[in-house]
N, C-alpha and C positions, 0 to 999 in steps of 0.2 A: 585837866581832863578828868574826868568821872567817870567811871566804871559803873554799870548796874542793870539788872534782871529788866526787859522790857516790859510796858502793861498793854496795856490792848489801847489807851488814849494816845502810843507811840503809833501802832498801824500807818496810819498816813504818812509821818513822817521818815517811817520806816521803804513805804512805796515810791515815796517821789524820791528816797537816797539812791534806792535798787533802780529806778532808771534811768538817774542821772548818771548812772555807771556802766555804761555798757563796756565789755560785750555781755553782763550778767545777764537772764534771762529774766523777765518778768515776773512774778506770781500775781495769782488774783489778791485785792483788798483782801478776800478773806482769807487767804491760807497765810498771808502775814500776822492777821488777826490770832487764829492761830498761833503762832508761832511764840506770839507775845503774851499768849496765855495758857497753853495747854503745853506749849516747849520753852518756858520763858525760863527754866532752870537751866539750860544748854542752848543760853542765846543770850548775848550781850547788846548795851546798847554804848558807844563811847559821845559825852555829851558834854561839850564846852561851849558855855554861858546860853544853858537854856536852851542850843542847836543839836542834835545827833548828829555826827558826822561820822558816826562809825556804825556799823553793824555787823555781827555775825553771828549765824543758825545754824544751828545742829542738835544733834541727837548720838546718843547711845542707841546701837542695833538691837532692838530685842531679839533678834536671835544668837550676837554674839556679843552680851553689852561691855566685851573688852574693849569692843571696837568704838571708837568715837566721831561720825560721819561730820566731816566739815560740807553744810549742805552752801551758802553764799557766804561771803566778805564784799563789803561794801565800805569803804572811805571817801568822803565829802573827797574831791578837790583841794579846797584849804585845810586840809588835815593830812595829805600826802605826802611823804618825806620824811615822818616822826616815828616811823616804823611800827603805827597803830593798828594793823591788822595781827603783827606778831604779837603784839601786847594784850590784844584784846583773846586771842586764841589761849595764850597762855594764864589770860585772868582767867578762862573757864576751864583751862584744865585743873587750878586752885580750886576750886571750886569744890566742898565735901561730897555732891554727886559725880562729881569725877573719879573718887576714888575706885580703883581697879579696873581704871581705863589702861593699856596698854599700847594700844595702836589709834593713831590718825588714818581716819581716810578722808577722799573726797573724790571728783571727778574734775578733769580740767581737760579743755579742747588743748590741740597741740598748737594753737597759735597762741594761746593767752601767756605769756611772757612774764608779764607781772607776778600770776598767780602760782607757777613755775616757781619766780626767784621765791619768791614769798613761802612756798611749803621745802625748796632746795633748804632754805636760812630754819625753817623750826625743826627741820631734820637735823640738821649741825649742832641747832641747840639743844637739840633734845639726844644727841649724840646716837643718832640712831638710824638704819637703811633709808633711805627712800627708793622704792621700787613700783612700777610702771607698766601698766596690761590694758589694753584694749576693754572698755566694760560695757559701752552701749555703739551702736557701729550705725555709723552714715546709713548707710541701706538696710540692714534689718528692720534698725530700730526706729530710725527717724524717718522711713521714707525716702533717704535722700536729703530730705529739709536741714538738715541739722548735721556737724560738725561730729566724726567720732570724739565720745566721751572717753578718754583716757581713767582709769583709774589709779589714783598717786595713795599708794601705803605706805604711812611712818611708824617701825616699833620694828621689832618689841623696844618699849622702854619702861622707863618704873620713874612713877610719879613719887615726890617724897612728902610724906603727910603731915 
C-alpha cells in the first residue's frame, strides 16, 4: 500500500471511490479537483498497484488551525478490513503541516456505524476524549433533506515531531 499527496490527474478516481461509498455524500468533479490541489497537503490518496482505494480530505481551520477537520474517508471495498482509514488519518497527522494540530474533528450522522468505530479506535489511539454535539440539524440546516450532522471532537492530544 502507498501513501501519497493527491494530484488533480487523481480527481476522477477520487469521484467514482466517494460514490462507490455511500452513505458519503457526493461532491462536484471540481471541489474534488480542488481538493487534490489546493488541499492536496491535508489529503491523502492510499494506492495499491496503480488503484486508489483509499481516500481522505481535510483541512486545518483557519480560524483555529489547532484544529484538524476530517472532511470524507473513503476505502474501496477490497481494501476494508486492514484498518486503512486509521492509517491513512494517522499518515496525515505525520505529516510536517500537521504540526500543532491538537484536535480532530469531523461530522458524522448518528447512523453511520463505521465511521463512529472508526474515530471511537483514533481516539484510543491518540489516548485522547472523543466528545459529541449536535453541529448542523435535520430542520434548520438541511431542510429536513438531510440527516443531523453530529460533530465528533478528538484532543487535546500532542503529536510527537
Amino acid at each position: 500500500m502507498n501513501f501519497r499527496m493527491p494530484v488533480a490527474q487523481d480527481g476522477p478516481a477520487i469521484t467514482a471511490l466517494i460514490a462507490a461509498c455511500p452513505p458519503l455524500d457526493g461532491n462536484s468533479a471540481y471541489c474534488n479537483l480542488l481538493q487534490c490541489t489546493h488541499f492536496a497537503d491535508s489529503c491523502i490518496v492510499a494506492e495499491r498497484d496503480g488503484q486508489i482505494v483509499g481516500w481522505v480530505s481535510g483541512y486545518r481551520l483557519p480560524a483555529d488551525p489547532g484544529c484538524f477537520f476530517i472532511w470524507q474517508v473513503a476505502v474501496a471495498a477490497e481494501a476494508r478490513g486492514e484498518k486503512l482509514a486509521q492509517r491513512m488519518i494517522a499518515a496525515l497527522l505525520d505529516r510536517p503541516s500537521a504540526i500543532g494540530v491538537t484536535h480532530l474533528i469531523t461530522t458524522v450522522t448518528p447512523d453511520n456505524a463505521a465511521s463512529w468505530a472508526l474515530f471511537d479506535g483514533i481516539a484510543r489511539r491518540l489516548g485522547a476524549e472523543l466528545t459529541k454535539a449536535p453541529l448542523f440539524e435535520r430542520d434548520a440546516h438541511f431542510a429536513g433533506a438531510h440527516e443531523t450532522e453530529w460533530q465528533a471532537t478528538i484532543g487535546p492530544f500532542a503529536l510527537s515531531s
